[in-house]
C-alpha positions as CSV (number, residue, x, y, z in Angstrom):
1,X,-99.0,27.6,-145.1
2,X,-95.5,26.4,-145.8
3,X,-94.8,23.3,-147.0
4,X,-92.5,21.0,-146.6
5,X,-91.8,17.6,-147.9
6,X,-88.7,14.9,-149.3
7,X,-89.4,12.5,-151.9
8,X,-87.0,9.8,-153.4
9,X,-85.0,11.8,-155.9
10,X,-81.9,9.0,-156.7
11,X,-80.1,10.8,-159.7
12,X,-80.5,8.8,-162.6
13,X,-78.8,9.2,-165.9
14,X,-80.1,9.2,-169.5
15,X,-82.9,10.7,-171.5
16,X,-86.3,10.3,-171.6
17,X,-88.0,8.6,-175.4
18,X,-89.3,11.1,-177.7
19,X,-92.6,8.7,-177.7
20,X,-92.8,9.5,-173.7
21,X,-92.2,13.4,-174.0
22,X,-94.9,13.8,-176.9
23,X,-97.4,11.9,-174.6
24,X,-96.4,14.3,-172.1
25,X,-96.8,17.5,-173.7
26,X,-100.6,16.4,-175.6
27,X,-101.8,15.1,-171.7
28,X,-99.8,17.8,-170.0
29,X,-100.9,20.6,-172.0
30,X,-104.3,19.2,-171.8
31,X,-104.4,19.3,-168.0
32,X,-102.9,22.7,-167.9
33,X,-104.8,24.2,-170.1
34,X,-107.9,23.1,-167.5
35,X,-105.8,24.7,-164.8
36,X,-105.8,28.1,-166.2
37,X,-109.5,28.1,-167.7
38,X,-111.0,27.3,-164.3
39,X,-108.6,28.9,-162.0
40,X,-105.8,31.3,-163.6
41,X,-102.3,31.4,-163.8
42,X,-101.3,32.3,-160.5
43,X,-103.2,29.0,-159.2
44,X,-100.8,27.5,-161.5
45,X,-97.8,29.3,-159.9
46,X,-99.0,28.2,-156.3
47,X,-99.6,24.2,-158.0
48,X,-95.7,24.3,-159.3
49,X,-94.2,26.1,-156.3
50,X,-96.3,22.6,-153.9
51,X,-93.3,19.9,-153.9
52,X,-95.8,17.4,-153.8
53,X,-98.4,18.6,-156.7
54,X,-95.1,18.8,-159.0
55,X,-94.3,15.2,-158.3
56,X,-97.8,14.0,-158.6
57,X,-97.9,15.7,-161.9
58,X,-95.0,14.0,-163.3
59,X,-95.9,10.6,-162.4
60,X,-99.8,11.0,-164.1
61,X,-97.9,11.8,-167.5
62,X,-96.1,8.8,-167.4
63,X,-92.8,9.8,-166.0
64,X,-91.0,8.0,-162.9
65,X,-92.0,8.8,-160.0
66,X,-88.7,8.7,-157.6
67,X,-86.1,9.8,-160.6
68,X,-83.8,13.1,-160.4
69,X,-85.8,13.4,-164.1
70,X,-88.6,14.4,-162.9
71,X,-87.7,17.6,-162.5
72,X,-85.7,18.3,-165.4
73,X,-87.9,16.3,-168.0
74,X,-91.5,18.2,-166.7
75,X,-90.1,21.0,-166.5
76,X,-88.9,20.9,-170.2
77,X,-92.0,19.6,-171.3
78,X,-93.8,22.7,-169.0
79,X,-91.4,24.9,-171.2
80,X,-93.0,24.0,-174.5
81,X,-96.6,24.1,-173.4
82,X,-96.8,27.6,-172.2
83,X,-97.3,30.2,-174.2
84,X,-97.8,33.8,-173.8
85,X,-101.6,33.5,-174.4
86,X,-101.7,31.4,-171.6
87,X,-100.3,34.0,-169.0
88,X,-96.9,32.3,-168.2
89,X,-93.6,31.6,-170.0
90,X,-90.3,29.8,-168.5
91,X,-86.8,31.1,-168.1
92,X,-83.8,28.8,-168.0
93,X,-83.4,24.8,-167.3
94,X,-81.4,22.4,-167.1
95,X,-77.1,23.2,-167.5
96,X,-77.0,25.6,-170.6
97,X,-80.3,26.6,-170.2
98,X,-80.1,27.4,-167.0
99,X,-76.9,29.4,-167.9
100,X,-79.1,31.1,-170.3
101,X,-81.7,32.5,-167.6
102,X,-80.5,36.1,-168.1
103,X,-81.9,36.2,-171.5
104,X,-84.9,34.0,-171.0
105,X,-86.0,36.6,-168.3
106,X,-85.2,39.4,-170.6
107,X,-87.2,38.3,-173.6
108,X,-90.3,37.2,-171.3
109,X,-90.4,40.8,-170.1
110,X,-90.4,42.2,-173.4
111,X,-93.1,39.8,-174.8
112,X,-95.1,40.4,-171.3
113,X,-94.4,44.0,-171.4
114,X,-92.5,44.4,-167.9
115,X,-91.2,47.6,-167.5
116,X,-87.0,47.7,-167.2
117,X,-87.5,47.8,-163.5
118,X,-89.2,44.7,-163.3
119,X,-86.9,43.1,-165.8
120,X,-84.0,44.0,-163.8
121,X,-85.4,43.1,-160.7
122,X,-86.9,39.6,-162.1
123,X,-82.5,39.0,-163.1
124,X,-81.9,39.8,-159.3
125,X,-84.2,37.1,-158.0
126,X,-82.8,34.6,-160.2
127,X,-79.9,35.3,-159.1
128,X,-80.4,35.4,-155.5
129,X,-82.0,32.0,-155.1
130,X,-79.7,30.5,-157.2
131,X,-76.8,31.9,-154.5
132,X,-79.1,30.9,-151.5
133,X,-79.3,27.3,-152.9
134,X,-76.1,27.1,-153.8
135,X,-74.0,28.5,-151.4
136,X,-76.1,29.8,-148.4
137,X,-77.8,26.1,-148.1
138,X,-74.3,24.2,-147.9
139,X,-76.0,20.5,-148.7
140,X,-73.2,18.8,-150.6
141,X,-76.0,19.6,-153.5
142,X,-74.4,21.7,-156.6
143,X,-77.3,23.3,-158.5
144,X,-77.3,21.9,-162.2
145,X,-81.0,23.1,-162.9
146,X,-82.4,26.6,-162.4
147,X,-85.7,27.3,-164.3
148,X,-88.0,30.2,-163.4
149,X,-91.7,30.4,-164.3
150,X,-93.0,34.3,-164.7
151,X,-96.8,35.1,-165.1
152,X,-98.0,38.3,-167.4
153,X,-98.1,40.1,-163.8
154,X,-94.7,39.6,-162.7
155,X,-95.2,36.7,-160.4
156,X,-92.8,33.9,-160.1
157,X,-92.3,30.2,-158.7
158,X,-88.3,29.3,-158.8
159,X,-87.4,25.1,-159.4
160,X,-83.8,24.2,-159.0
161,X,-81.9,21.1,-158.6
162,X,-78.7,20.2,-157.3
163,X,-76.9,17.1,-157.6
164,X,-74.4,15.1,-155.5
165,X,-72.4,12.5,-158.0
166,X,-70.7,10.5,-154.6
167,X,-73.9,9.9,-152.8
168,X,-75.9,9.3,-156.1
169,X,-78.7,12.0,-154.5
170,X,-80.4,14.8,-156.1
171,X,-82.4,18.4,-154.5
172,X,-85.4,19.8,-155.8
173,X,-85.6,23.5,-154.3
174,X,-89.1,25.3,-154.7
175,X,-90.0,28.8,-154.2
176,X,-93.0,31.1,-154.5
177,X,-93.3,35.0,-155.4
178,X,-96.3,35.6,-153.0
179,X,-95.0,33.9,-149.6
180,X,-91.4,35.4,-149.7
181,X,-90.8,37.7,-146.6
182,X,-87.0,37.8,-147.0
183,X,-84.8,35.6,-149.2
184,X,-82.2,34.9,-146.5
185,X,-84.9,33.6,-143.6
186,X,-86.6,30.3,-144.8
187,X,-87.5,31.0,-147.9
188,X,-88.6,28.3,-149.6
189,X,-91.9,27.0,-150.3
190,X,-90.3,23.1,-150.0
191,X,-87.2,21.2,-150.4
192,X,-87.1,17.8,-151.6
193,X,-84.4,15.0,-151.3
194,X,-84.2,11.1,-150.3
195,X,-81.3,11.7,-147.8
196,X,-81.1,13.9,-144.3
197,X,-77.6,14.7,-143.9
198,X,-76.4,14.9,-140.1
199,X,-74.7,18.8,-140.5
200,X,-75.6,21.1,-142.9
201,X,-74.5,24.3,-142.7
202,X,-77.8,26.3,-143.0
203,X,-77.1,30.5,-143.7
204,X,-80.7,31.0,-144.7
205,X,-83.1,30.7,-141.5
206,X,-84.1,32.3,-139.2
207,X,-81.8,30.1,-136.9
208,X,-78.3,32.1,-138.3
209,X,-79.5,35.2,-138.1
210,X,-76.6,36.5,-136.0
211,X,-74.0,35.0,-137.7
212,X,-75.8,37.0,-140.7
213,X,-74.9,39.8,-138.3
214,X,-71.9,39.0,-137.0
215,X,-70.2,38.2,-141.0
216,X,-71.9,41.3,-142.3
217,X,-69.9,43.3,-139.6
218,X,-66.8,41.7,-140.2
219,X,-66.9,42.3,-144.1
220,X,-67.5,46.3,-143.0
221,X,-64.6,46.2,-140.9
222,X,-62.6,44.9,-144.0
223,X,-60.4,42.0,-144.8
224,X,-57.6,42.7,-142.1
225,X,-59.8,41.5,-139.3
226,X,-61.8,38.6,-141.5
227,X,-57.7,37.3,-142.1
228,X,-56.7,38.2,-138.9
229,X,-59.2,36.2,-137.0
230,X,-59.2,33.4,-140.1
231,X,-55.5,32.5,-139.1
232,X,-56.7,32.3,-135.7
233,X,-59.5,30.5,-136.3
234,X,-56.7,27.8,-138.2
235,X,-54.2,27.8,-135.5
236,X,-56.3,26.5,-132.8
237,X,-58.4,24.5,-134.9
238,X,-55.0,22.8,-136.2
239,X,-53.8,22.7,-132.4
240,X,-51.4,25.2,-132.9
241,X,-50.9,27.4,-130.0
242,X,-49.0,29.9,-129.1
243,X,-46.7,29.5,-126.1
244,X,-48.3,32.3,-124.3
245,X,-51.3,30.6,-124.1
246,X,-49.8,28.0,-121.7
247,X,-49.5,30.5,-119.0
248,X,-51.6,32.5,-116.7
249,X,-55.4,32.4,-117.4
250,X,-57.1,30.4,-120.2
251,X,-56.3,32.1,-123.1
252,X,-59.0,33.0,-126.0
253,X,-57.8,30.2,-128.2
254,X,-58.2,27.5,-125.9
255,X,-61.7,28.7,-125.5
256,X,-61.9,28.6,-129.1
257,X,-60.4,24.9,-128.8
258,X,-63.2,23.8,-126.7
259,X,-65.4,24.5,-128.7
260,X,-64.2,23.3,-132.3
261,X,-66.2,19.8,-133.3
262,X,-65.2,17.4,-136.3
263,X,-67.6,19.3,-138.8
264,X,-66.1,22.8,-138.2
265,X,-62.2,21.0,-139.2
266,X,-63.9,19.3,-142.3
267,X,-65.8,22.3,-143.7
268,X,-63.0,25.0,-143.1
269,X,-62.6,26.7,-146.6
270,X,-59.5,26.7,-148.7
271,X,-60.9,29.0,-151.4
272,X,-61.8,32.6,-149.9
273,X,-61.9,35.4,-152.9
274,X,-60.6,38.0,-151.1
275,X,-60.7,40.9,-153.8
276,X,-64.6,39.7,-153.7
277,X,-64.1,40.6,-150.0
278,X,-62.1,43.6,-150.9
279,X,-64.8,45.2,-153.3
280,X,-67.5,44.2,-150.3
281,X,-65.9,46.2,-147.9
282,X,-66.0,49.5,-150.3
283,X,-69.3,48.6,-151.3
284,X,-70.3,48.7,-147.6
285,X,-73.7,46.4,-147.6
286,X,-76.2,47.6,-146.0
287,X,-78.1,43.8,-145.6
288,X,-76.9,40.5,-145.9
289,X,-78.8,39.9,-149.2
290,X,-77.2,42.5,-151.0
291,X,-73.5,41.2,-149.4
292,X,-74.4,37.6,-150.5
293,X,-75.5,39.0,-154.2
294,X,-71.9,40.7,-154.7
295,X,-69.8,38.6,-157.6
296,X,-66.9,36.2,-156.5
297,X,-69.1,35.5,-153.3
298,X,-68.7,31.9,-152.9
299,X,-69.8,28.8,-150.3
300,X,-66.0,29.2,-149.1
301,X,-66.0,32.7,-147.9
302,X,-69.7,32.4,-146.9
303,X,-68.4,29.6,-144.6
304,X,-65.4,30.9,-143.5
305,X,-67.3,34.0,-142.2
306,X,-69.9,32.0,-140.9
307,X,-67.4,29.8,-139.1
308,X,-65.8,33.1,-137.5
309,X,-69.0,34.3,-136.2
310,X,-69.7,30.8,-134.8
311,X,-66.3,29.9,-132.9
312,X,-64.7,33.2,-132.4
313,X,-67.5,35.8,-132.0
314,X,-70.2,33.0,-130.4
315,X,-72.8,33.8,-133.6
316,X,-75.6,31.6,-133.0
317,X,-75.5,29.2,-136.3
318,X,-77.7,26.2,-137.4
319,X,-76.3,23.2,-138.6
320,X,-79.8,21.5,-138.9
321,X,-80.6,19.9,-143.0
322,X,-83.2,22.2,-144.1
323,X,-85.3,19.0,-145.2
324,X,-87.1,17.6,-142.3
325,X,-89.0,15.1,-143.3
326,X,-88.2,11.9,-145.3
327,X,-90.2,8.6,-146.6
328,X,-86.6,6.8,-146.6
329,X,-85.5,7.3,-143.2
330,X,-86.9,6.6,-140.0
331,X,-85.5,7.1,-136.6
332,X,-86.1,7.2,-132.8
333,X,-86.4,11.0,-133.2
334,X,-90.0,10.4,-134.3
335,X,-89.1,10.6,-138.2
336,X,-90.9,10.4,-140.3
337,X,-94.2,10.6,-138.8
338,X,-97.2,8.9,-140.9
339,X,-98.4,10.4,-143.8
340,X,-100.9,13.2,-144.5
341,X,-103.7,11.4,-146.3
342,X,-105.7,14.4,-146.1
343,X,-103.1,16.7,-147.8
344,X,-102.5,13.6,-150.5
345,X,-106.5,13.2,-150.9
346,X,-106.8,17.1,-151.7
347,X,-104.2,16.6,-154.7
348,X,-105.4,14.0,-156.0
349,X,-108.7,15.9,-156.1
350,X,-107.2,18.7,-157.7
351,X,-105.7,16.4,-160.3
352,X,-108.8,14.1,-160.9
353,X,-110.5,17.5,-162.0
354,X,-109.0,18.5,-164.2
355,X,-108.2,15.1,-165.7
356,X,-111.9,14.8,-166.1
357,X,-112.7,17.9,-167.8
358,X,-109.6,17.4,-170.2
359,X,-110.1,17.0,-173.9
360,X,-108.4,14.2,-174.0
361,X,-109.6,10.3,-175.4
362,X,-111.4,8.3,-172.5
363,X,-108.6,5.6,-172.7
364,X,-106.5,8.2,-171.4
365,X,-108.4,9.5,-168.6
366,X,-108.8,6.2,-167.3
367,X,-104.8,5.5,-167.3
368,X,-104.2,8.5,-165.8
369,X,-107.0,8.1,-162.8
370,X,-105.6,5.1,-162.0
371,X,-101.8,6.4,-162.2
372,X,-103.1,8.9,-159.7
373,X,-104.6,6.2,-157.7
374,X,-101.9,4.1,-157.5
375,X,-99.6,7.3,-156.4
376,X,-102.2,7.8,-153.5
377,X,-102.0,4.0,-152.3
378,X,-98.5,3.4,-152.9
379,X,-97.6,6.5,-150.1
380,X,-100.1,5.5,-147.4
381,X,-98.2,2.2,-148.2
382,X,-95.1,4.3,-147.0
383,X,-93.9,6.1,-143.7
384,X,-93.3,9.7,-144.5
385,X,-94.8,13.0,-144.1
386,X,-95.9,15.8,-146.6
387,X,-96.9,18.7,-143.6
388,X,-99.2,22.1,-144.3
């Protein structure tokens, strides 16, 4: 089942104590290593990929629970406690780690043995949900973390963050090998975030399917008509009409007038790389993944196509935020709705386990229980929901 879910993530600044990350890797390894004895690796995979499981993890080692950190600091801390005996190593990280993916993935395949097939195609996935996030899902989030855990058999769960520095708000994207259908149609396994913005331009659902279409035929027809109907597109939207269209029958760009709302003036792109555009059109995509995974393909000519579909071809496009639910904000729309105990109660379960068969001192156990109790309490405290 998909799941989705929105925590508090306010982006905080700083570093976490050396003190806390020790602690974090001798009970984190601790619990892991439980993990992968009584289930394996790709129970691991599925535990990483579940929004809420990540969190819950996070707080039980001691680190905050509503902080942008918690992604970056566990997953550093994940980093240094897998090992190759252990079935799964991690690629990338935060900024110039996360610039350094490429060579994490290709060093993991040679330790895991991958052949240059997989290798190449683990460097395209990484790259392709790092574009979908980034540029697909237009959230006012900029990615700043990308880290990618790969099992011995090739499987994968993707983490990434973005961050927005006005609102003070951070994203936690999570994706899973074994439920992806298509990387352009709801992928994700969850997305987590404290704030539901009112338009997000949303390329990646099911819900903008035709103005997938729609911009992957105008990028075949070549940049001529994508300018063409771009100037158009500006001229009404700036009221600038031509005089013809004052006479006879309503002409196509008062048509395209009515139709033009505050968002679609705000989010019209200044930067369109038209030599990416250019290459596109020799290139002749066969499928909107492979258009979107060209270089120099950017949120601005992603939108501006998108935006031409919408207003001048009549491309159905969704403007929905990709999160749905949210324990910050309520509203007469019915959200949030209360919380799933039941999902919560089967976590902490999970996590109690293996707490308990850990080799770790008794003091420690207890501390950690009752971390994991406290988490339980404090979100039936809460309005919220975390769905299956």
């Amino acid at each position: 089942m998909r799941k989705v879910a929105i925590v508090d993530l306010p982006l905080h600044g700083g570093k976490a104590p050396a003190w806390l990350i020790s602690r974090m890797k001798r009970l984190g390894k601790a619990i892991i290593t439980v993990i992968l004895k009584e289930f394996s690796y790709r129970e691991l995979l599925r535990r990483l990929a579940d929004p809420l499981w990540f969190q819950s993890l996070s707080y039980v080692l001691g680190y905050d629970w509503d902080s942008s950190g918690t992604t970056t600091v566990l997953t550093g801390v994940l980093r240094e406690i897998l090992s190759p005996d252990m079935g799964i190593l991690v690629a990338g990280g935060k900024g110039k780690k996360a610039l350094n993916t490429p060579n994490d993935i290709i060093r993991i395949g040679q330790i895991f043995h991958f052949s240059e097939k997989k290798i190449q195609e683990l460097l395209r996935i990484s790259r392709l949900v790092a574009k979908v996030d980034n540029a697909l899902i237009q959230d006012e989030h900029a990615l700043y973390h990308h880290a990618m855990f790969i099992s011995k058999d090739g499987s994968w769960t993707v983490i990434q963050q973005g961050m927005n520095p006005r609102l003070k708000t951070a994203r936690r994207y999570h994706w899973l090998s074994e439920i992806i259908q298509s990387f352009t149609l709801d992928p994700h396994y969850g997305i987590l975030g404290n704030l539901k913005l009112p338009f997000v331009l949303n390329m990646a659902t099911k819900e903008s399917i035709e103005a997938q279409e729609v911009s992957l035929d105008l990028v075949r027809d070549g940049i001529r008509t994508i300018k063409r109907d771009l100037e158009r597109l500006i001229s009404t939207t700036m009221r600038i009409k031509k005089l013809t269209s004052f006479f006879g029958e309503e002409k196509e760009e008062n048509v395209i007038l009515r139709k033009i709302k505050p968002i679609h003036i705000r989010l019209l792109p200044t930067k369109i790389n038209w030599t990416a555009l250019e290459r596109a059109y020799e290139i002749q995509p066969k499928t909107y993944e492979e258009f979107i995974l060209l270089r120099g393909i950017g949120p601005g000519t992603i939108r501006a196509l998108a935006l031409i579909a919408e207003l001048i071809y009549d491309a159905k496009l969704c403007w929905k935020d990709p999160i749905r639910y949210t324990f910050a904000v309520g509203g007469k729309d019915g959200v949030p709705y209360p919380v799933n105990i039941r999902r919560m109660e089967k976590v902490a379960e999970f996590l109690e386990r293996a707490i308990e068969e850990a080799r770790i001192g008794k003091t420690e156990k207890i501390i950690m229980l009752k971390k994991l109790s406290k988490l339980l309490g404090r979100t039936n405290d809460q309005t919220g929901e975390i769905m299956d």
